[in-house]
C-alpha positions as a Markdown table, in Angstrom:
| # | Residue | x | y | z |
|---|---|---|---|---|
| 1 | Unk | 72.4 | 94.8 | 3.2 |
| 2 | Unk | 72.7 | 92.8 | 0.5 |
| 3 | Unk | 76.0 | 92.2 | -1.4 |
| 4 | Unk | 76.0 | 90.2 | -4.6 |
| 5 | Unk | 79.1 | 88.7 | -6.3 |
| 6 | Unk | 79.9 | 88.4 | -9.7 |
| 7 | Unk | 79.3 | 85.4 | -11.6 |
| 8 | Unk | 83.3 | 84.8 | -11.9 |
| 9 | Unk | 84.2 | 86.0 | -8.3 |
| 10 | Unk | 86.5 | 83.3 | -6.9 |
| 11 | Unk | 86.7 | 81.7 | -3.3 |
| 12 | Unk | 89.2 | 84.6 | -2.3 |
| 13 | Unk | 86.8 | 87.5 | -3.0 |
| 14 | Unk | 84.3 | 85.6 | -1.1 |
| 15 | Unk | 86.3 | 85.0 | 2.0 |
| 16 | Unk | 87.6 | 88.8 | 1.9 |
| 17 | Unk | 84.1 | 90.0 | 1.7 |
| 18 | Unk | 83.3 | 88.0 | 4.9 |
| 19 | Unk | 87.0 | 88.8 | 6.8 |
| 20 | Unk | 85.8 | 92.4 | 6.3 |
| 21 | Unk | 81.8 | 92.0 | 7.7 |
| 22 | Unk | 83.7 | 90.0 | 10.5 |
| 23 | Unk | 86.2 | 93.1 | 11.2 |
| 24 | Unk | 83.1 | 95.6 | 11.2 |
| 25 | Unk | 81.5 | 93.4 | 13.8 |
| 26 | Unk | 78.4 | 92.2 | 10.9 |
| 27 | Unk | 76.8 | 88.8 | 10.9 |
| 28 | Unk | 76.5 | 87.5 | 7.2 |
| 29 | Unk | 74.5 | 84.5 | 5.4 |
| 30 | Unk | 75.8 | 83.0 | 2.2 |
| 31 | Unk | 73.4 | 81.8 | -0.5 |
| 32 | Unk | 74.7 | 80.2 | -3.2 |
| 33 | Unk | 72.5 | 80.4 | -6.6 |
| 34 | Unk | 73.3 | 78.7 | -9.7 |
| 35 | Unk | 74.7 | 82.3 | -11.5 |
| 36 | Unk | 75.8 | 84.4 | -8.2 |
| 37 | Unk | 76.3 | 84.0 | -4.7 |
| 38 | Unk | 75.0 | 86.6 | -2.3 |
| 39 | Unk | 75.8 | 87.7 | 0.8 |
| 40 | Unk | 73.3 | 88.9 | 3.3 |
| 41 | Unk | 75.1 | 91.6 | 5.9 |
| 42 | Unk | 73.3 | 91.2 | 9.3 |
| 43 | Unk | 73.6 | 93.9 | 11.4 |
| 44 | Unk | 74.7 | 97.3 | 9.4 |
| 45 | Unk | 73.5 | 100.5 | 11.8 |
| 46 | Unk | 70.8 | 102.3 | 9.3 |
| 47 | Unk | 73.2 | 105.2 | 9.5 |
| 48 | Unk | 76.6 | 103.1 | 8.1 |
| 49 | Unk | 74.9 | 101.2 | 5.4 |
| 50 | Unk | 75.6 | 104.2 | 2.2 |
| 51 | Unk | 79.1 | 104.2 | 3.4 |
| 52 | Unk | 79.8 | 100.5 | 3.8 |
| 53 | Unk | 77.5 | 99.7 | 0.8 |
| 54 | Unk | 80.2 | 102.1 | -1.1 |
| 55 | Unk | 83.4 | 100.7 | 0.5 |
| 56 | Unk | 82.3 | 97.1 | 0.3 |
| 57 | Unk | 81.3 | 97.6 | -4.0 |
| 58 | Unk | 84.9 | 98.5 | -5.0 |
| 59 | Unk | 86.1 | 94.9 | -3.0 |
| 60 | Unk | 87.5 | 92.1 | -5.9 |
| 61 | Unk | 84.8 | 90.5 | -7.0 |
| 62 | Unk | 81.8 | 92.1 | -6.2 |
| 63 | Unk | 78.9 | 93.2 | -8.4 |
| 64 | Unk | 77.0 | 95.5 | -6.5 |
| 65 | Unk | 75.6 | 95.8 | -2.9 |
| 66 | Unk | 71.7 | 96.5 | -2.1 |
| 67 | Unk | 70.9 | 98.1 | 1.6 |
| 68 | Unk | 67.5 | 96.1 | 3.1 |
| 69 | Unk | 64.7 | 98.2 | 3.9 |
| 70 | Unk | 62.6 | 95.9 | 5.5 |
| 71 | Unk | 63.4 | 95.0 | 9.1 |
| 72 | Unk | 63.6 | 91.3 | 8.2 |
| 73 | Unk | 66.6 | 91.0 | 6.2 |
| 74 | Unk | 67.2 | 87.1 | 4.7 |
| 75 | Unk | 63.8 | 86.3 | 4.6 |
| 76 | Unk | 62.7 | 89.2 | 2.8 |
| 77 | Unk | 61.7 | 89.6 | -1.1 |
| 78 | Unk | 64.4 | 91.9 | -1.8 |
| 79 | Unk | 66.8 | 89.4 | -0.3 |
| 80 | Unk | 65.2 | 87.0 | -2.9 |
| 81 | Unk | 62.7 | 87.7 | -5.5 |
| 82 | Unk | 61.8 | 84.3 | -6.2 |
| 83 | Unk | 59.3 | 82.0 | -3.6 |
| 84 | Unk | 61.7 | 78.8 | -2.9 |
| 85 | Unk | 60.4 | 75.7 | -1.4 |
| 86 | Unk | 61.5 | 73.7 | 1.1 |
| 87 | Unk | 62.5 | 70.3 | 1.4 |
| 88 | Unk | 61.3 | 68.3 | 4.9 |
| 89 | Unk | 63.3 | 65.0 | 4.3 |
| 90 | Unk | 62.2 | 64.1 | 0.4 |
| 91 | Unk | 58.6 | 66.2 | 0.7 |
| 92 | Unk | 58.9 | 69.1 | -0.8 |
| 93 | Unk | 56.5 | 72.3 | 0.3 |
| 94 | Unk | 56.3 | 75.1 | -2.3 |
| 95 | Unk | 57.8 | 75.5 | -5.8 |
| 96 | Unk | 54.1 | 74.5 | -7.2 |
| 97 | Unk | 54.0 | 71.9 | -5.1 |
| 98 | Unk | 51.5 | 72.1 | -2.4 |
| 99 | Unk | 52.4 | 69.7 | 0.5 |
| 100 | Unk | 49.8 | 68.4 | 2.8 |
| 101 | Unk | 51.3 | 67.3 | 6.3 |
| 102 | Unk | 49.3 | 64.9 | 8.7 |
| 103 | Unk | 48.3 | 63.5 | 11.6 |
| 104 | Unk | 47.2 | 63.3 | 15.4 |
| 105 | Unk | 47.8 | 66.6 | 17.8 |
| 106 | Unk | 49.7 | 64.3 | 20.2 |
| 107 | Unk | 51.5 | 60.7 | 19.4 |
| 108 | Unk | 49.5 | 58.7 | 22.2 |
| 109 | Unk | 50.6 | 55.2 | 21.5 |
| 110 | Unk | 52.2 | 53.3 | 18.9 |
| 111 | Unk | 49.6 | 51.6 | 17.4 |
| 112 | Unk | 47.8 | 55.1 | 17.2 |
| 113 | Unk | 50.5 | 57.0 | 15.1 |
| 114 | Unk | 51.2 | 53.9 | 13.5 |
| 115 | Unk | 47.4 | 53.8 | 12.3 |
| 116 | Unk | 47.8 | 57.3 | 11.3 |
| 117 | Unk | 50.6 | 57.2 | 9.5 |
| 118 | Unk | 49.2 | 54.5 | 6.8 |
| 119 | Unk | 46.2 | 56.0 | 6.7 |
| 120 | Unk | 47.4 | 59.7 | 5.9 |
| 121 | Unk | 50.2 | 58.2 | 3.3 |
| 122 | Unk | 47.4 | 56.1 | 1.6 |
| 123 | Unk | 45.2 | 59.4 | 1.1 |
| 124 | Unk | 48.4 | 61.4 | -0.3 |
| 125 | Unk | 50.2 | 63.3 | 2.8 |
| 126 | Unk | 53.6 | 64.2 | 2.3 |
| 127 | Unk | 54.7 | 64.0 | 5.8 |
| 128 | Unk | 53.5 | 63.3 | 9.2 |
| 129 | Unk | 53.0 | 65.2 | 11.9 |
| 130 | Unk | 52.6 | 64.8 | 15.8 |
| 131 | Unk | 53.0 | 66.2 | 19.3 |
| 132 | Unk | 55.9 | 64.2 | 21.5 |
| 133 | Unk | 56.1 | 67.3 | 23.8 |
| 134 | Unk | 52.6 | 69.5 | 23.9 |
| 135 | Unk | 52.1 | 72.9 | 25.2 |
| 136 | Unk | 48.6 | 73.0 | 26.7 |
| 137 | Unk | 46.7 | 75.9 | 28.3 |
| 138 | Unk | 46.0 | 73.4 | 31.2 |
| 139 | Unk | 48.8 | 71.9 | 33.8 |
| 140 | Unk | 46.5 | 69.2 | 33.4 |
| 141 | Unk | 45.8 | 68.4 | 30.1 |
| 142 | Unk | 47.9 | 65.4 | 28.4 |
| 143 | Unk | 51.5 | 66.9 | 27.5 |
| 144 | Unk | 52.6 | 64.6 | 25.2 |
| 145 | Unk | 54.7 | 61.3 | 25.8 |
| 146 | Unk | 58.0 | 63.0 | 25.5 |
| 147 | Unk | 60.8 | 60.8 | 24.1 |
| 148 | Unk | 58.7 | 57.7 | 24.1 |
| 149 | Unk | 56.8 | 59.5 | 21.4 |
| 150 | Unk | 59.4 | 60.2 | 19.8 |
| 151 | Unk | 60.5 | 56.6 | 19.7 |
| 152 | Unk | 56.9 | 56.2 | 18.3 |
| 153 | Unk | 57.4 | 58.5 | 15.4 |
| 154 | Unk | 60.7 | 57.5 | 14.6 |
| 155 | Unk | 59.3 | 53.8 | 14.1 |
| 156 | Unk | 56.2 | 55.5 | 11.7 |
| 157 | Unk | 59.0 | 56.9 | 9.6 |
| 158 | Unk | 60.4 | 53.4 | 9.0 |
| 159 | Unk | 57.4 | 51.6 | 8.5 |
| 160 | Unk | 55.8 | 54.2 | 6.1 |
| 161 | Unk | 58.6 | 56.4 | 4.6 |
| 162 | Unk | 56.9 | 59.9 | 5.5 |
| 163 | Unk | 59.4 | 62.6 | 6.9 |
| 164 | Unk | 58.0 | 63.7 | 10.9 |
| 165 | Unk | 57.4 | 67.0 | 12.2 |
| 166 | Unk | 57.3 | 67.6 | 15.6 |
| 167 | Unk | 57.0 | 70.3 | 18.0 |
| 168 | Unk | 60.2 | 71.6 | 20.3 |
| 169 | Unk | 59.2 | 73.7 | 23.3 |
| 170 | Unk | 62.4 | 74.3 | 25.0 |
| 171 | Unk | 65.9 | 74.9 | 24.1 |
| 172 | Unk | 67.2 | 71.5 | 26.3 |
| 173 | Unk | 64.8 | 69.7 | 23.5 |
| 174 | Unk | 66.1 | 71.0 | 20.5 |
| 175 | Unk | 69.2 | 68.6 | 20.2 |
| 176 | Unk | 67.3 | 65.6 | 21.1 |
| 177 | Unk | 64.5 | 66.4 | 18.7 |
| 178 | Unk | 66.9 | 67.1 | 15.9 |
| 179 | Unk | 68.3 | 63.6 | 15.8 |
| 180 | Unk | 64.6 | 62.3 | 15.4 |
| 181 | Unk | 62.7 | 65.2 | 13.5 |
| 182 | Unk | 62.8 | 66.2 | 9.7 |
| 183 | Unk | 61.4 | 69.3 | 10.5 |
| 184 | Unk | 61.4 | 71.0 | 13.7 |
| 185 | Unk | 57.9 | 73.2 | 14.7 |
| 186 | Unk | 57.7 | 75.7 | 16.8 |
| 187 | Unk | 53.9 | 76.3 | 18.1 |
| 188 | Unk | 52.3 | 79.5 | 18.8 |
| 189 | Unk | 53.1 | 80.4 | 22.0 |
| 190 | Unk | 56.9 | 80.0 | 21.3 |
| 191 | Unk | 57.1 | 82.2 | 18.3 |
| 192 | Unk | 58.9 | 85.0 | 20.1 |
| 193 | Unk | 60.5 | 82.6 | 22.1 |
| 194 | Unk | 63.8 | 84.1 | 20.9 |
| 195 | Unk | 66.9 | 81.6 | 22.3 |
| 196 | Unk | 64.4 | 78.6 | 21.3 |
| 197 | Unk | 64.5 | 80.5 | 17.7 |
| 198 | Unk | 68.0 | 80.8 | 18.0 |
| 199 | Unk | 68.8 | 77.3 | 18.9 |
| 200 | Unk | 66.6 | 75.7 | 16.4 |
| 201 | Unk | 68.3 | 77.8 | 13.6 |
| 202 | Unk | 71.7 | 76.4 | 14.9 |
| 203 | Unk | 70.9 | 72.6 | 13.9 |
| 204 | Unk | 70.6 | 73.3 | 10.2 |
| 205 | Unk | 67.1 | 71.2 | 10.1 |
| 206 | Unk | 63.9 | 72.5 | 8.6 |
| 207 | Unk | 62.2 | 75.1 | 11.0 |
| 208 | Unk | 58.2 | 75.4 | 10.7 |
| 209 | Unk | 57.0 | 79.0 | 12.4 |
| 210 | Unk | 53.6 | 78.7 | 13.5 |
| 211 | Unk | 52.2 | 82.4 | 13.7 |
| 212 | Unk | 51.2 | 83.4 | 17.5 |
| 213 | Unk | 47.5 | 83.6 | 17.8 |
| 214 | Unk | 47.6 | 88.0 | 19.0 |
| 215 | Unk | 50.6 | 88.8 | 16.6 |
| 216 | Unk | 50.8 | 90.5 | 13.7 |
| 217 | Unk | 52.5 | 89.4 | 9.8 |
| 218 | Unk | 55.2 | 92.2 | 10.9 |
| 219 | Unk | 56.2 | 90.4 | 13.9 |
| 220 | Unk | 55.9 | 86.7 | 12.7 |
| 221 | Unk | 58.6 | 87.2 | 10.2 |
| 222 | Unk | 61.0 | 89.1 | 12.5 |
| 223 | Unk | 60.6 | 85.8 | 14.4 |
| 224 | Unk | 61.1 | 84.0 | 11.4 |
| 225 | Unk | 64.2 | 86.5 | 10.7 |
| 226 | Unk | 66.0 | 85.2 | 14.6 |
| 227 | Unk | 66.2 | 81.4 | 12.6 |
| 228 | Unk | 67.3 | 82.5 | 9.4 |
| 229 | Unk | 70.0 | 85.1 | 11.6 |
| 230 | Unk | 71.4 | 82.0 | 13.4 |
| 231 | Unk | 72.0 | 79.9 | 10.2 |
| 232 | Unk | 69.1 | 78.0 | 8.8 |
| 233 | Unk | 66.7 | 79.8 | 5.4 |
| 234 | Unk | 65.2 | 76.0 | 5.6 |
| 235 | Unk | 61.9 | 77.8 | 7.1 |
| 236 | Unk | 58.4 | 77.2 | 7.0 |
| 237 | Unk | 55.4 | 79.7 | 8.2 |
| 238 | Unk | 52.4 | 78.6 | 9.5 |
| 239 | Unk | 49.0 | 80.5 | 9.6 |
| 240 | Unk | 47.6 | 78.8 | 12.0 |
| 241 | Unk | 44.6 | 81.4 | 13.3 |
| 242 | Unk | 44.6 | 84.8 | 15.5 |
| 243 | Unk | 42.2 | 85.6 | 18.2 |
| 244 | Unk | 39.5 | 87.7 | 17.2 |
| 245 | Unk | 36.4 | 88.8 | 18.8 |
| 246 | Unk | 34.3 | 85.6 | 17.0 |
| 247 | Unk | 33.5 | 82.5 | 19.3 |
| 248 | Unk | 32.2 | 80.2 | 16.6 |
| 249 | Unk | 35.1 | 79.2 | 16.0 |
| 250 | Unk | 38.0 | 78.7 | 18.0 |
| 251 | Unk | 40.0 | 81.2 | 16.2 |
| 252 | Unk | 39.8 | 82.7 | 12.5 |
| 253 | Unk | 42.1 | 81.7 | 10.1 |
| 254 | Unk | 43.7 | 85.2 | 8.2 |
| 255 | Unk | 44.3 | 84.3 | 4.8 |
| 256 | Unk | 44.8 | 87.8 | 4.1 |
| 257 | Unk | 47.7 | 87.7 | 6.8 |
| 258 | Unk | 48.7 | 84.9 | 4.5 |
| 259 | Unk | 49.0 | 86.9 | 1.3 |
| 260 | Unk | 50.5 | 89.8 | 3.2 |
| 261 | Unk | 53.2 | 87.2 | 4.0 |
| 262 | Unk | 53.4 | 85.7 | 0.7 |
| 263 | Unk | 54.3 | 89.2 | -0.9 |
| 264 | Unk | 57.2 | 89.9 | 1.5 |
| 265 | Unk | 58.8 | 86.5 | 1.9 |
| 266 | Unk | 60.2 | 83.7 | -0.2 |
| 267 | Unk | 59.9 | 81.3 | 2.8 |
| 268 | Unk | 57.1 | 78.8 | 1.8 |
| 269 | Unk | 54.0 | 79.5 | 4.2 |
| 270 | Unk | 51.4 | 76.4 | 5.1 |
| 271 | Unk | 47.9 | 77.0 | 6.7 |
| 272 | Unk | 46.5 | 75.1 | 9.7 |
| 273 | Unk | 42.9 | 74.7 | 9.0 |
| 274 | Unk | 42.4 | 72.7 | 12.0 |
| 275 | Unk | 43.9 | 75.2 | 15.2 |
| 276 | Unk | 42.1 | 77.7 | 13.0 |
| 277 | Unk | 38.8 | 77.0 | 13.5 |
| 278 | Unk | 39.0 | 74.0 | 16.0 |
| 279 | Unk | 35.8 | 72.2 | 14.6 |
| 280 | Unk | 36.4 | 69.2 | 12.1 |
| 281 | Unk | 33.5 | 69.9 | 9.8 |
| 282 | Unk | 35.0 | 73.7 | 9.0 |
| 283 | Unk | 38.6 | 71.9 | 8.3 |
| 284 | Unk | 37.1 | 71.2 | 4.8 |
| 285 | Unk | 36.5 | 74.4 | 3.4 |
| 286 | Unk | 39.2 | 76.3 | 5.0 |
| 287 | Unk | 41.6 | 74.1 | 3.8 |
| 288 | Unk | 40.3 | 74.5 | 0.5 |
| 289 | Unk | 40.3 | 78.3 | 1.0 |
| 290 | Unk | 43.7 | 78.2 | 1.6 |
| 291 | Unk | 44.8 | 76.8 | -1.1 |
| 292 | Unk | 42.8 | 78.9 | -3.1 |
| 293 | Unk | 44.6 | 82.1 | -1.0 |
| 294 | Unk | 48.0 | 80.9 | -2.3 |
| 295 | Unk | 49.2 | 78.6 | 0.5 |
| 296 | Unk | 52.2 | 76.2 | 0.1 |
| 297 | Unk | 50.8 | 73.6 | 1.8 |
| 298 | Unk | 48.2 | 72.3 | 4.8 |
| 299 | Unk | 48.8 | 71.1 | 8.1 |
| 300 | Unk | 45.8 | 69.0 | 9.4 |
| 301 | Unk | 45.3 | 66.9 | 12.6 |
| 302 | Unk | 44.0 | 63.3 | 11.6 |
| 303 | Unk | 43.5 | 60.8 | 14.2 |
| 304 | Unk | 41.8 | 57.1 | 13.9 |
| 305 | Unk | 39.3 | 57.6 | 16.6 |
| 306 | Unk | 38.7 | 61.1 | 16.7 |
| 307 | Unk | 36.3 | 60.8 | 19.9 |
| 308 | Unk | 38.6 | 59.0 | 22.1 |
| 309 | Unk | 41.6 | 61.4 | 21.3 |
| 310 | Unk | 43.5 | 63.1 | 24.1 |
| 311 | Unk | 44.0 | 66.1 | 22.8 |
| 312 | Unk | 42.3 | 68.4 | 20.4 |
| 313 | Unk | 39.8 | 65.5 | 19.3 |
| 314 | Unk | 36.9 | 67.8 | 18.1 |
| 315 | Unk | 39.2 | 69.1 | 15.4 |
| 316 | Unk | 40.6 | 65.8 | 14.2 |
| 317 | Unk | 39.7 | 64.8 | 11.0 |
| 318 | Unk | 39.0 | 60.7 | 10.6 |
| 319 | Unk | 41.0 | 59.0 | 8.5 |
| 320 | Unk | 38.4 | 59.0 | 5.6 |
| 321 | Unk | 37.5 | 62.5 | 5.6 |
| 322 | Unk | 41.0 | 63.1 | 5.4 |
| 323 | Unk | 41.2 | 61.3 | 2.4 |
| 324 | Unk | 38.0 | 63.4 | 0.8 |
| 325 | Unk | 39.8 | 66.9 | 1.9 |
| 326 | Unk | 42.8 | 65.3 | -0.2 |
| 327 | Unk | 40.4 | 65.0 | -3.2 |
| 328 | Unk | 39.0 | 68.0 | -3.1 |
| 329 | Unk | 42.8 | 69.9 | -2.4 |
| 330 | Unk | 43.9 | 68.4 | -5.8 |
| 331 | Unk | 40.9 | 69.4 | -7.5 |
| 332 | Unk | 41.6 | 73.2 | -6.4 |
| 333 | Unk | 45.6 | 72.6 | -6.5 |
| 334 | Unk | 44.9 | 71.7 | -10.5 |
| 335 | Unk | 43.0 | 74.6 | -11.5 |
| 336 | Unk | 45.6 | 76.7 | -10.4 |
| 337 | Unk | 48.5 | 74.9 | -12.0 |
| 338 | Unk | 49.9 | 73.3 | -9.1 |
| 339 | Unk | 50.3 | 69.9 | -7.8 |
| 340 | Unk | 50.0 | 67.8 | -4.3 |
């Protein structure tokens, strides 16, 4: 439910509004627009919302109130019309603005995401990304460096200026992350990880929402709708592939998932060529694709030496063909009246 006040409502109407969600037991969200302020009500039973939509329009200061069909409330389009971008540190992704983020699966050393770093801002990244903490299939595989790494990144971010994603993968990391990290990202087998949703809504950074690889659009943005609940609209989706029945490629990127997305959300939505298909000379063209689909932005995994990477190497992009990919994005960015 959505209740919208009037362009000269004061303070006082505002907080009475809230005292009386509070007294029904409602969670709300303020947003606060340049004309109006709105007021998302989080939690109205189906069967109370026509008679708490009529007491709560005769309050001081209210314009009218709106009841949410969709099941994700303060992300959805009729919570706000308009797509609005996000800001991770001073890169901005959406708005007409498509934001390319960069770098290695996992931060292995510093000269590595040092290396990277230069060579991804040189080629036009806005910010960079990489793993301090990894999920992998495997016990076995390399797991990331933990807080060394992000020592590693933190040091990138001074040298070069871009803002750092990184990945949280338990709720005893958020806090720690959150001192280091721009932009927090949650992978795909955390998306309905719903206390680590919860938490990372609580720190008021940036939240990026990778899409789990066997879930639908529907149940990507109710995930994305546990961040938004707990305090944070600062969200990001990622397409980052489902698993289909093809074996070419690791899995298959669903722009039309994407656009599905893009008509029922305002949240910006990025597209990660590279977990997509999981072979570095089809990161090209689906990047490209995706930008063509609509997308807000890219997230690609660069690394210096592709071959003697850790993790995800056959993916990587070198730091030259990154710098091609970023050519070619403008060139499609352009034609459709957006920038990089």
């Amino acid at each position: 439910m959505i209740i919208v006040m009037r362009p000269d409502s004061t303070e006082e109407d505002l907080q009475q509004v809230v005292d009386r969600l509070g007294e029904r037991g409602y969670g709300h969200h303020i947003s606060r627009g340049e004309e109006r302020t709105i007021i998302g009500a989080i939690g109205a039973p189906d069967h109370e919302k026509e008679i708490v939509a009529g007491q709560f329009s005769v309050l001081p200061g209210v314009e009218r109130v709106v009841p949410i069909l969709k099941p994700y409330k303060l992300i959805s389009r009729e919570y706000n019309p308009r797509p609005s971008p996000v800001m991770i540190g001073g890169a901005k992704i959406g708005g007409g603005t498509v934001g390319v983020i960069a770098g290695p699966c996992s931060v292995e050393s510093q000269e590595q995401i040092m290396q990277t770093a230069h060579a991804v801002k040189r080629a036009g990244a806005a910010a960079l990304r990489g793993g301090a903490f990894k999920p992998r299939t495997s016990p076995y595989s390399c797991q990331g460096l933990g807080l060394e790494g992000l020592e590693f990144l933190q040091a990138a971010r001074e040298e070069t200026g871009l803002p750092i994603v990184t990945e949280i993968m338990d709720v005893r990391q958020v806090e720690r992350v959150a001192e280091v990290a721009d932009c927090l990202q949650i992978g795909a087998r955390n998306m309905q990880n719903y206390d680590l949703l919860k938490e990372a809504g609580r720190c008021h950074k940036p939240v990026m929402l990778k899409r789990g690889f066997s879930s639908t659009v529907e149940e990507w943005l109710k995930a994305s709708e546990y961040i938004a609940a707990a305090g944070t609209l600062d969200i990001i989706l990622c397409e980052r592939g489902i698993r289909t029945f093809e074996t070419a490629t690791r899995f298959t990127l669903d722009l039309s998932g994407l656009a599905v997305a893009r008509r029922e959300t305002f949240l910006p939505i990025v597209a990660d060529p590279s977990h997509a298909v999981g072979v570095s000379s089809l990161v090209q063209p689906m990047a490209l694709a995706a930008v063509a689909a609509g997308a807000d932005g890219l997230l690609i995994e660069v690394h210096p030496r592709p071959d003697q990477a850790r993790s995800d190497g056959p993916q990587s992009l070198t730091p030259a063909a990154f710098e091609e990919v970023m050519k070619q994005v403008r060139t499609i960015a352009e034609a459709m009246g957006r920038e990089v």
